[in-house]
Residue frames relative to the residue before (quaternion, step in Angstrom):
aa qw qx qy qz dx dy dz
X 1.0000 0.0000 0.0000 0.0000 0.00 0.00 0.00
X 0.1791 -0.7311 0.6532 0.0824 3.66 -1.36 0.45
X 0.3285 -0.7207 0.6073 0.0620 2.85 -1.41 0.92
X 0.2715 -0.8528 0.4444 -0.0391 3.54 -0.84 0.84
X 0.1118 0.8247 -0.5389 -0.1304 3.70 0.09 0.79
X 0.7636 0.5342 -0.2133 0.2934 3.01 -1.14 -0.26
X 0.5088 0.8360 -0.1057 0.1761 3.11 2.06 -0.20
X 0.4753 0.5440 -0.2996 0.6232 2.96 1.57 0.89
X 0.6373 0.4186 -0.3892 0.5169 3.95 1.06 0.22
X 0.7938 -0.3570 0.2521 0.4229 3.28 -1.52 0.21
X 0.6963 0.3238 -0.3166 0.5568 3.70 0.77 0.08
X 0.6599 0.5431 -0.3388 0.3934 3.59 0.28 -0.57
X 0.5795 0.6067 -0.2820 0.4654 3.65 0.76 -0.93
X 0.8066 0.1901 -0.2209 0.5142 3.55 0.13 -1.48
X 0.5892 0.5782 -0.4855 0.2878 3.88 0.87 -0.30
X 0.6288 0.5376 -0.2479 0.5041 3.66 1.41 -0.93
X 0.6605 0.4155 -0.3661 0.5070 3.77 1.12 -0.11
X 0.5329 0.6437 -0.1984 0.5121 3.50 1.46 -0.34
X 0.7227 0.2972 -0.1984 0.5916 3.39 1.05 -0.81
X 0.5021 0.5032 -0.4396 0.5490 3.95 1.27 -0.33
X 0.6582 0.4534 -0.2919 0.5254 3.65 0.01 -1.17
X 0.7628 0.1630 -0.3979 0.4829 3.97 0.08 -0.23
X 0.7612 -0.5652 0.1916 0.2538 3.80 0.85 0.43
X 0.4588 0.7952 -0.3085 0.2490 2.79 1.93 0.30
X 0.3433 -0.4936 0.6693 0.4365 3.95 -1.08 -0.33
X 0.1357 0.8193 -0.5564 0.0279 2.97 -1.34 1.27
X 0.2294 -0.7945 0.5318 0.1825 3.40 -0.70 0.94
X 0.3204 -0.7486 0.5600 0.1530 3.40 -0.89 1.46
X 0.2101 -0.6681 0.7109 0.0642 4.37 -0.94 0.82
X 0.2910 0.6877 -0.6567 0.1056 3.40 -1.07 1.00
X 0.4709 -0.6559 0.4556 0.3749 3.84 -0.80 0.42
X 0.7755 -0.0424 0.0065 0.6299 3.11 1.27 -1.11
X 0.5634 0.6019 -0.4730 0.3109 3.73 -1.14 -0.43
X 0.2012 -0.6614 0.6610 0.2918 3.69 -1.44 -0.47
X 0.6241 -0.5007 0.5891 0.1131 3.42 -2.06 0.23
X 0.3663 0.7082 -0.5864 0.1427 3.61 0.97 0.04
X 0.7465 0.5401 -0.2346 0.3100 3.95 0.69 -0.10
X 0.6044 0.4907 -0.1299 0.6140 2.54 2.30 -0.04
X 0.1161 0.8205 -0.5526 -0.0888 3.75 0.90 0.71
X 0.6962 0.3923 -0.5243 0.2941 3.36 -2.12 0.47
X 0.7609 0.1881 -0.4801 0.3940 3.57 0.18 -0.92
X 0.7583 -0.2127 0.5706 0.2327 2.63 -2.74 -0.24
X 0.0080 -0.7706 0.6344 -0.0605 3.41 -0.59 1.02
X 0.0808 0.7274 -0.6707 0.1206 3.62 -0.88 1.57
X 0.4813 -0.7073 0.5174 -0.0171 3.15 -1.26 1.38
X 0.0304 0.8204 -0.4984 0.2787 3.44 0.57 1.77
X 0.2464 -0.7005 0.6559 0.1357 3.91 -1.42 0.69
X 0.4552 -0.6602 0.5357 0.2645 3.79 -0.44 0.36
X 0.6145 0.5937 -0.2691 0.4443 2.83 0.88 -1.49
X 0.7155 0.3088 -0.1055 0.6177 4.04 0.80 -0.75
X 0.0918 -0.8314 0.5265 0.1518 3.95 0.84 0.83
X 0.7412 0.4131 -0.3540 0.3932 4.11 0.82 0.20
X 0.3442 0.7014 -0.4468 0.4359 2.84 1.12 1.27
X 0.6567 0.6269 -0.0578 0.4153 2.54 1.40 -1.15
X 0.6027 0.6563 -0.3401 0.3006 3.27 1.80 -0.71
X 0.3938 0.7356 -0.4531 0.3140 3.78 1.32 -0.68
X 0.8550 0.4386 -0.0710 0.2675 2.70 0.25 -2.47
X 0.6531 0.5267 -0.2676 0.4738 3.83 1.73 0.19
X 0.2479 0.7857 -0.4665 0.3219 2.98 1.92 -0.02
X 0.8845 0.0504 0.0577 0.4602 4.16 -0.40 0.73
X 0.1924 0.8425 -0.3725 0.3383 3.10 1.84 0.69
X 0.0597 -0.7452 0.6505 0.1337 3.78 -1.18 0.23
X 0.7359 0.2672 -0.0503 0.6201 3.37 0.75 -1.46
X 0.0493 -0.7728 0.6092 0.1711 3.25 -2.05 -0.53
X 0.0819 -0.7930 0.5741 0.1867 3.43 -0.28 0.46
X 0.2151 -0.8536 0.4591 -0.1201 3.48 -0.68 0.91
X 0.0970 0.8539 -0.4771 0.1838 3.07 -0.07 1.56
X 0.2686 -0.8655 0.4220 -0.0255 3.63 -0.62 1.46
X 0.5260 -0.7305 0.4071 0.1549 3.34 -0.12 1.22
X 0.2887 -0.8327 0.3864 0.2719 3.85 -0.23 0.51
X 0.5245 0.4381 -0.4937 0.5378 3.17 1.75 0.79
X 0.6352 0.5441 -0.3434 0.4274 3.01 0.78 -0.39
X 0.6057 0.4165 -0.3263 0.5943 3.83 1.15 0.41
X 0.7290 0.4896 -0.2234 0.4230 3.35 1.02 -0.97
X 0.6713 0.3915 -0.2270 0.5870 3.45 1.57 -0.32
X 0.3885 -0.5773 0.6073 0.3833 4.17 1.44 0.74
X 0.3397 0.4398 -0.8076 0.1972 2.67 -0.63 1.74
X 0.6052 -0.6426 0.4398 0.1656 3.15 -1.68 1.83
X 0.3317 -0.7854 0.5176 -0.0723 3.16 -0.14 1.43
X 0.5442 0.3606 -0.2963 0.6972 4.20 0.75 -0.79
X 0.5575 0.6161 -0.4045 0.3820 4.03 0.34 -0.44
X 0.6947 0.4734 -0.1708 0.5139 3.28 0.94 -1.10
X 0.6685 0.5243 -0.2521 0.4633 3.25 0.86 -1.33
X 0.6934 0.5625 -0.2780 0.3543 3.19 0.82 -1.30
X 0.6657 0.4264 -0.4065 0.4581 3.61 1.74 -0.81
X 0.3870 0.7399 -0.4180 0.3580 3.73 1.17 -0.57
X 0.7069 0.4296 -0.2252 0.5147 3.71 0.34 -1.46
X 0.6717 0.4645 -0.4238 0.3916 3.54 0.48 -1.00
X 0.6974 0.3385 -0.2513 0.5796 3.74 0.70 -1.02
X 0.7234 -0.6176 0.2930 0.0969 3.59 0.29 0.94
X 0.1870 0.7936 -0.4404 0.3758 2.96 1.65 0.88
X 0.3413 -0.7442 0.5465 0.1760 3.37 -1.09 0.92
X 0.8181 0.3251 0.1916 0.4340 2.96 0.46 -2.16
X 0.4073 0.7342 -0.5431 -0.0052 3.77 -0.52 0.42
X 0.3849 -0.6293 0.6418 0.2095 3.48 -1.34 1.18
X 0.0473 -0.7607 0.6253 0.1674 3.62 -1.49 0.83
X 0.2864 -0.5942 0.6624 0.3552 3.71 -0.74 0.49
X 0.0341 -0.6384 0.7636 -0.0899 3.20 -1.29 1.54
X 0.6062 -0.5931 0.4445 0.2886 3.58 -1.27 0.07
X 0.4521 -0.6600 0.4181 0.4304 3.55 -1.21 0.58
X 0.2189 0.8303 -0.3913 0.3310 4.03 1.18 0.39
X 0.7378 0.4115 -0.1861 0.5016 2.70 0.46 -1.75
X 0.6825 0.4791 -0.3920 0.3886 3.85 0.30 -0.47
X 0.4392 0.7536 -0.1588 0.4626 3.30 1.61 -0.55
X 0.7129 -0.4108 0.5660 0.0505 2.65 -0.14 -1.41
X 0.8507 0.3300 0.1057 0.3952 2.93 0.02 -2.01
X 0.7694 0.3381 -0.1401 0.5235 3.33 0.97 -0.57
X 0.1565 -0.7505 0.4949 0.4092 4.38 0.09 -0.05
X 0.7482 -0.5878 0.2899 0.1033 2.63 -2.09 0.45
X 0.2390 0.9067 -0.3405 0.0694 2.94 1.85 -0.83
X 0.8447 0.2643 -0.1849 0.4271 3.29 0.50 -1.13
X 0.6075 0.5338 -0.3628 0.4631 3.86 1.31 0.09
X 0.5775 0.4555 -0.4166 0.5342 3.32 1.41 -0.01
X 0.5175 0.6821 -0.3224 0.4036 3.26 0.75 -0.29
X 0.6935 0.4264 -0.1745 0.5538 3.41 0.43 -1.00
X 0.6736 0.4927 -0.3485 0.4266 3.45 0.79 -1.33
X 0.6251 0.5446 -0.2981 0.4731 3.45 1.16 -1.38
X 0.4249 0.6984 -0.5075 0.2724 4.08 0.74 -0.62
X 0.3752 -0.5471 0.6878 0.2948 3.62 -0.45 -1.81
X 0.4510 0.7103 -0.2408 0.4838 3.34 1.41 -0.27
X 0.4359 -0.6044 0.5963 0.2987 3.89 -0.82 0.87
X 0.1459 0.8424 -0.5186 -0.0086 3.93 -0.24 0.01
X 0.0978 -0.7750 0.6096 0.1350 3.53 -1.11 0.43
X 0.3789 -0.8245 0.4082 0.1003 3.65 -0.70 0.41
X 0.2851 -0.7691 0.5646 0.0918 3.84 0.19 1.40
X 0.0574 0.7730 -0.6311 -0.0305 3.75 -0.80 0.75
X 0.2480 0.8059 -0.5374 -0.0168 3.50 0.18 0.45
X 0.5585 -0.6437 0.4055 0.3307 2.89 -2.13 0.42
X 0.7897 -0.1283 0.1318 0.5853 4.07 -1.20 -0.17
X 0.5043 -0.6613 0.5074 0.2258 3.76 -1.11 0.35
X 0.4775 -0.6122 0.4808 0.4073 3.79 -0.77 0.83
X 0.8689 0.2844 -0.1296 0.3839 3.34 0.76 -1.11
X 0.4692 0.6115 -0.6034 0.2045 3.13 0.73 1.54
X 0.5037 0.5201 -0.4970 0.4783 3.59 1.40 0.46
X 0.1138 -0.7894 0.4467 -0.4054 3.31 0.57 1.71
X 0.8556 0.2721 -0.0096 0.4402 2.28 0.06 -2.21
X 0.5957 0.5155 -0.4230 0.4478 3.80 1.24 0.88
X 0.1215 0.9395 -0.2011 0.2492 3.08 1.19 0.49
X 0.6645 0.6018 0.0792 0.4359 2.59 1.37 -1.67
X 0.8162 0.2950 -0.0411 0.4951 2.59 1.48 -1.34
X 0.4116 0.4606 -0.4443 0.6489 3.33 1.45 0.04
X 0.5675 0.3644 -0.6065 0.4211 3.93 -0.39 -0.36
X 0.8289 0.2880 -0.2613 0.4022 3.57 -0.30 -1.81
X 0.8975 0.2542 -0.0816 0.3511 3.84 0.26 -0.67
X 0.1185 -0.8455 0.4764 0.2100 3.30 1.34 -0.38
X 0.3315 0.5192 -0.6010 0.5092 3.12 0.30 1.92
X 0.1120 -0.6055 0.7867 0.0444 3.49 -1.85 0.41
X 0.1000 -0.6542 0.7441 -0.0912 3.22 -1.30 1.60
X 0.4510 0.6256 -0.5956 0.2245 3.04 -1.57 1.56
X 0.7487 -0.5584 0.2406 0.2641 3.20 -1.22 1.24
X 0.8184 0.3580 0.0254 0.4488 3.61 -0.64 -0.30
X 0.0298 0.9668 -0.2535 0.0091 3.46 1.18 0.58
X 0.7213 0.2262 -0.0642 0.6515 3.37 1.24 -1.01
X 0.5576 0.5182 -0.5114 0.3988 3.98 0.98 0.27
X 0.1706 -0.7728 0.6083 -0.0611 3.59 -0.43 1.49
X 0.3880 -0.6890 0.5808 -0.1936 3.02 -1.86 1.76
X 0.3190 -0.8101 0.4652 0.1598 3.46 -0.17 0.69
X 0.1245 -0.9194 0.3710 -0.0395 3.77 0.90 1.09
X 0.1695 -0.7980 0.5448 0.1941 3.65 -0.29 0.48
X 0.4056 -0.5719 0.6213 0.3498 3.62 -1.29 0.34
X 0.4444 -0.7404 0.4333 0.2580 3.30 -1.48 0.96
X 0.5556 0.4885 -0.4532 0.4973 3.64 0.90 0.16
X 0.5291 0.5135 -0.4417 0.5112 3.85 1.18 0.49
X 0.4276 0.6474 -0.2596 0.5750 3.61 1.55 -0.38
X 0.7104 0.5222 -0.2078 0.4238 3.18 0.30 -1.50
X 0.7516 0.5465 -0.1540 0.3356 3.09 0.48 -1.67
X 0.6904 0.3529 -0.2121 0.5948 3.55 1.15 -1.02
X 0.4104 0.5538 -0.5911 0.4188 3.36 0.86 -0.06
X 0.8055 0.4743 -0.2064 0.2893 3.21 -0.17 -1.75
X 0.2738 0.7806 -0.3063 0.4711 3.37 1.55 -0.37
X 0.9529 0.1643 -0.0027 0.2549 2.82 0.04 -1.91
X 0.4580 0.7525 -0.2069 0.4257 3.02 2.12 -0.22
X 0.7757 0.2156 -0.1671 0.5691 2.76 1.20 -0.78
X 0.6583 0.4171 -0.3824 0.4964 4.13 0.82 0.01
X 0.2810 -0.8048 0.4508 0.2647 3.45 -0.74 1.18
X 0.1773 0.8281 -0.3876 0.3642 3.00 1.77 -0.05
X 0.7716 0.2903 -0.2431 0.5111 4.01 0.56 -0.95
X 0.3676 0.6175 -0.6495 0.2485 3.54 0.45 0.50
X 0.8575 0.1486 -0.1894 0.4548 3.17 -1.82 1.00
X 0.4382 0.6094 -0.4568 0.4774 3.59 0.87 0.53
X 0.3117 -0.6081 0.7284 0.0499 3.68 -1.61 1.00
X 0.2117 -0.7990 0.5624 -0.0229 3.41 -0.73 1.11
X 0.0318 0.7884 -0.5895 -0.1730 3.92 0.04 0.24
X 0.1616 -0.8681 0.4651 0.0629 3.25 -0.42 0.61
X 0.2815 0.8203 -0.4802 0.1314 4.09 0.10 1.11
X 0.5425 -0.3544 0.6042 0.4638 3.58 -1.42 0.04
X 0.8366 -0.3490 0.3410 0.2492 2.98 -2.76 1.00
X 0.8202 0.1110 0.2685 0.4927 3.48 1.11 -1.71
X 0.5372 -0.6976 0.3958 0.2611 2.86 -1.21 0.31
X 0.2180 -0.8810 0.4176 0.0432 3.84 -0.29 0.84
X 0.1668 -0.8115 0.5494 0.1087 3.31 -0.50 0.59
X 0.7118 -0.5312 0.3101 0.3392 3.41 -1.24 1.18
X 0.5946 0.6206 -0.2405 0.4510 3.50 1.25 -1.22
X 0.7744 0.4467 -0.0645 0.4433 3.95 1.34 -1.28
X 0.4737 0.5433 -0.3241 0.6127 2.53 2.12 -0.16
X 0.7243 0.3631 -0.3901 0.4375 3.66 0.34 -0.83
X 0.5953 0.5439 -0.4150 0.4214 3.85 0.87 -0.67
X 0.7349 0.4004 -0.3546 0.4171 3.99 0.81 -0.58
X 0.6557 0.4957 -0.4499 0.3493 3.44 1.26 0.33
X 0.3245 0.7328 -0.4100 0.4354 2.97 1.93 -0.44
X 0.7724 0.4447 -0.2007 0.4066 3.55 0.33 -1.63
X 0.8046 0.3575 -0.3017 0.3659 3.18 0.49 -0.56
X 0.5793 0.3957 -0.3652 0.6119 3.46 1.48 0.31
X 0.5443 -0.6943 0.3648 0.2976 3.55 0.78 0.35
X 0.8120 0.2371 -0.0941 0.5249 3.64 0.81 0.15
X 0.6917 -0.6250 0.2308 0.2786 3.34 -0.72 1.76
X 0.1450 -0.6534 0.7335 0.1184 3.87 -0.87 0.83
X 0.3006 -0.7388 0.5940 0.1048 3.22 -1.36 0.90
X 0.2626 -0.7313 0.6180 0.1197 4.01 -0.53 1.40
X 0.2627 -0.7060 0.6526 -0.0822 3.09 -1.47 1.52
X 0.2144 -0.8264 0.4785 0.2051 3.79 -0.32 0.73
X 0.1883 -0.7502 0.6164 0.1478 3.23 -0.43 0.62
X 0.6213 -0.5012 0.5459 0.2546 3.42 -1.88 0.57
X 0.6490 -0.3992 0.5207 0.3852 3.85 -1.53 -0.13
X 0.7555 0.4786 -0.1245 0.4298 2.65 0.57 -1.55
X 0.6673 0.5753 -0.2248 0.4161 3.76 1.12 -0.63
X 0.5993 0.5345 -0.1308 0.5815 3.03 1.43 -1.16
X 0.7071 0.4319 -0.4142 0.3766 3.61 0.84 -0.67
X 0.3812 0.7603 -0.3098 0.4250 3.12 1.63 -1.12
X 0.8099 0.3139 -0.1827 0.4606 3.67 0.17 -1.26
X 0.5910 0.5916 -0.3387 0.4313 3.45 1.10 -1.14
X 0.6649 0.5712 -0.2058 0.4351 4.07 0.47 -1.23
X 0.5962 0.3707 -0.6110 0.3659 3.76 0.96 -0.28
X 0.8555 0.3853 -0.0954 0.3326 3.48 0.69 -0.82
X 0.7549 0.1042 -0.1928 0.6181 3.27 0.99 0.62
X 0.7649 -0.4703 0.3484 0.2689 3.63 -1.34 1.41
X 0.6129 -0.6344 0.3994 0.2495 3.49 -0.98 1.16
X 0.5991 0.6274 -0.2597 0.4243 3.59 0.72 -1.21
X 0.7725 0.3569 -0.1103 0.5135 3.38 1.30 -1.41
X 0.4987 0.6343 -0.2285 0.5447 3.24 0.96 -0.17
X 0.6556 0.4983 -0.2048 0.5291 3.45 1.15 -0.87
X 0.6953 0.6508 0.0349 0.3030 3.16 0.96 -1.43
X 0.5223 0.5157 -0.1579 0.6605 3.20 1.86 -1.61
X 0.7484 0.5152 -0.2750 0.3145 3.40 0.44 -1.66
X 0.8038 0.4315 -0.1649 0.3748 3.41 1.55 -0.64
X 0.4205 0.5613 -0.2903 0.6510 2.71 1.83 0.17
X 0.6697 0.4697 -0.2913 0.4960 3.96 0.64 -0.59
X 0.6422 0.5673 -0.2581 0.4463 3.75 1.40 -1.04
X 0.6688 0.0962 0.1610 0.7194 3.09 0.38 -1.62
X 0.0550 0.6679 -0.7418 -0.0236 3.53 -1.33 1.18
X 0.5983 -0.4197 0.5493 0.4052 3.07 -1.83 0.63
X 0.4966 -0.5117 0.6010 0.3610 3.41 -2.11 0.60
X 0.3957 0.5821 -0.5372 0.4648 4.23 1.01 0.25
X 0.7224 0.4586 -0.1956 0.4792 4.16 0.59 -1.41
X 0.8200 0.3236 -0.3431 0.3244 3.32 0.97 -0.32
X 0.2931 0.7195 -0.4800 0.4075 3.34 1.68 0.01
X 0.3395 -0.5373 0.7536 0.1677 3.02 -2.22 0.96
X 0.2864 -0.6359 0.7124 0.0782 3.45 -1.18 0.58
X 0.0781 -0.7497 0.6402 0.1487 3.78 -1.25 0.77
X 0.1477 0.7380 -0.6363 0.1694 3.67 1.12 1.20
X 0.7003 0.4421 -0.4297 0.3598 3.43 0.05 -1.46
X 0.4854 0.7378 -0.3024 0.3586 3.93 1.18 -0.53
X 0.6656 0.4173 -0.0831 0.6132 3.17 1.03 -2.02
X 0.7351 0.4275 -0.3937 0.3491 4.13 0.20 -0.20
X 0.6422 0.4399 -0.2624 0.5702 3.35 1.53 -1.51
X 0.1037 -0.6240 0.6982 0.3352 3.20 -0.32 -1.53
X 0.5392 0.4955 -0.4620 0.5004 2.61 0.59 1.70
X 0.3231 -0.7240 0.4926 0.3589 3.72 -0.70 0.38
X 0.8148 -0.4083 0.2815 0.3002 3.76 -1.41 0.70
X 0.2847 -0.6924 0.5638 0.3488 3.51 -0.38 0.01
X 0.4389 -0.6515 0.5722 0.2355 3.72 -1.13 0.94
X 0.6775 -0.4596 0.3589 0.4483 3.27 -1.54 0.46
X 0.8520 0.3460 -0.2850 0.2705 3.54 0.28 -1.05
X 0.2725 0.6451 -0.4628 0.5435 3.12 1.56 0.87
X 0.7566 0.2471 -0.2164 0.5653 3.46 0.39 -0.77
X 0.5428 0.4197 -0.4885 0.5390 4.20 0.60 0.48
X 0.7460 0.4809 -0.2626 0.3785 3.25 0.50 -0.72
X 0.5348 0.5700 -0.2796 0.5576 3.55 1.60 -0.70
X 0.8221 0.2643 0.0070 0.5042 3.50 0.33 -1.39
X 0.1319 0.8144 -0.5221 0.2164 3.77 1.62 0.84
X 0.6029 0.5770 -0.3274 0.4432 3.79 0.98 -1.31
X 0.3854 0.7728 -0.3365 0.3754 4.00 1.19 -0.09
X 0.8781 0.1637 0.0816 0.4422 2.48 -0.03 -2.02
X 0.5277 0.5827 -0.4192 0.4542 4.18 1.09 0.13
C-alpha cells in the first residue's frame, strides 16, 4: 500500500490516479478538500503539522510520497517528526517532492536532509516552476484576455504536474529509485510572454501580455504569501541561476518519454482560461 500526501493539489490528484490505474492500494492525505475524481482510494484527513495524525493513514504502508506545505516549513514544522512516525508504522520507502532550488542553491535543504537523516530508502523530486501556476491568470484572460507579470522574456524550463506525478509513481513503487536525485523540468525554457501567446493559441484568439514592475508583482504576490518569500521567488524569477535555467532529461530517463511542453498543458487545460 502507499500513502499519499498532499493528494488533493496539482501533484497529488494525478499521482493517486496513477498509482490506482497501475493497481495500487492507495491511501489519499489531505488537510482539507475531497477525492470525488479519484475513485478507490482511502481518503484520511491528516495535518503534518501534528505528525499523529498521520498514523491511521500508514496503517499497511510501504512507500510514501511526501509533500510539505511552505507554511508548514516556514512555521518549523518538525519534519524528522513525521518521518520518525512513518518508520514506526513501518514505512519503508518515501519519495519527497522537494524543489529544483535546493539543487541550486537557492532554495535550503532542510527538508532533504531530513529524509536523508530518516533511515528510510528515499528518492528526491526536484522540480522546476509548475505549468499550472499561471492559473492564477486566469481570471484575467476570461474577463480581459490579458496576462500581467513581471519579467517577461526571462524563460524557465517548467514541468507539467502530471509529469511529477508520473515519476513519482515510478518511484513509489520501483525500489530501484532509492537514493536517487530526480531533476525534474519541461522540454525548454519558457518565458512568461510564450506562455501568454500559447494560451492565446490554444483558445484561438490573441491574449495580450502586460509587464508588470518588481515592485507591482510584489504588491500582488504579499497578499498571499510572506514577504521574505515573495522577495525570494521574485529573485529567482528576475535573475535565475544558470542551475534554474537548465533543462533536465530526467522526466525522459524515468518515462521514456520526453516532457510535455507548456502548450501541451494550455492546450489540455484551454477550458480554464475561456
Amino acid at each position: 500500500m502507499i500513502t499519499v500526501t498532499g493528494a488533493t493539489g496539482n501533484v497529488g490528484r494525478p499521482l493517486v490516479r496513477a498509482l490506482l490505474t497501475a493497481g495500487e492500494r492507495v491511501t489519499a492525505v489531505s488537510r482539507r478538500g475531497s477525492l470525488d475524481d479519484a475513485a478507490g482510494p482511502r481518503h484520511h484527513r491528516a495535518d503534518l503539522a501534528a505528525p499523529r495524525t498521520l498514523e491511521p493513514a500508514l496503517d499497511g504502508a510501504e512507500a510514501l510520497f511526501l509533500l510539505t506545505s511552505g507554511d508548514f516549513m516556514a512555521q518549523g514544522g518538525d519534519l524528522g517528526a513525521v518521518l520518525e512516525v512513518a518508520r514506526s508504522a513501518g514505512v519503508r520507502r518515501v519519495v519527497l517532492l522537494s524543489s529544483q532550488g535546493v539543487g541550486t542553491g537557492d532554495h535550503p535543504p532542510a527538508a532533504e536532509d531530513a529524509v536523508r537523516r530518516s533511515g528510510l530508502g528515499w528518492t528526491m523530486l526536484r522540480p522546476a516552476g509548475f505549468h499550472t501556476n499561471t492559473l492564477r491568470w486566469a481570471g484575467a484572460v476570461r474577463a480581459e484576455r490579458t496576462v500581467a507579470a513581471p519579467f517577461g522574456d526571462v524563460a524557465l524550463p517548467t514541468v507539467d504536474p502530471d509529469d511529477i506525478a508520473a515519476v513519482a509513481a515510478v518511484a513509489l513503487r520501483d525500489p530501484g529509485h532509492a537514493g536517487r536525485v530526480h531533476e525534474l523540468t519541461g522540454p525548454a525554457p519558457i518565458s512568461p510572454r510564450q506562455q501568454a501567446a500559447a494560451i492565446g493559441h490554444a483558445l484561438g484568439e490573441p491574449v495580450r501580455f502586460a509587464e508588470q514592475s518588481r515592485d507591482q508583482a510584489r504588491a500582488e504576490m504579499i497578499r498571499f504569501m510572506p514577504e521574505p518569500v515573495a522577495d525570494a521567488t521574485l529573485d529567482m524569477l528576475g535573475d535565475p541561476s544558470p542551475g534554474l535555467r537548465g533543462v533536465s532529461r530526467d522526466v525522459e530517463r524515468v518515462l521514456g518519454r520526453a516532457p510535455r511542453s507548456y502548450a501541451e498543458w494550455a492546450t489540455r487545460n484551454a477550458s480554464a482560461f475561456r
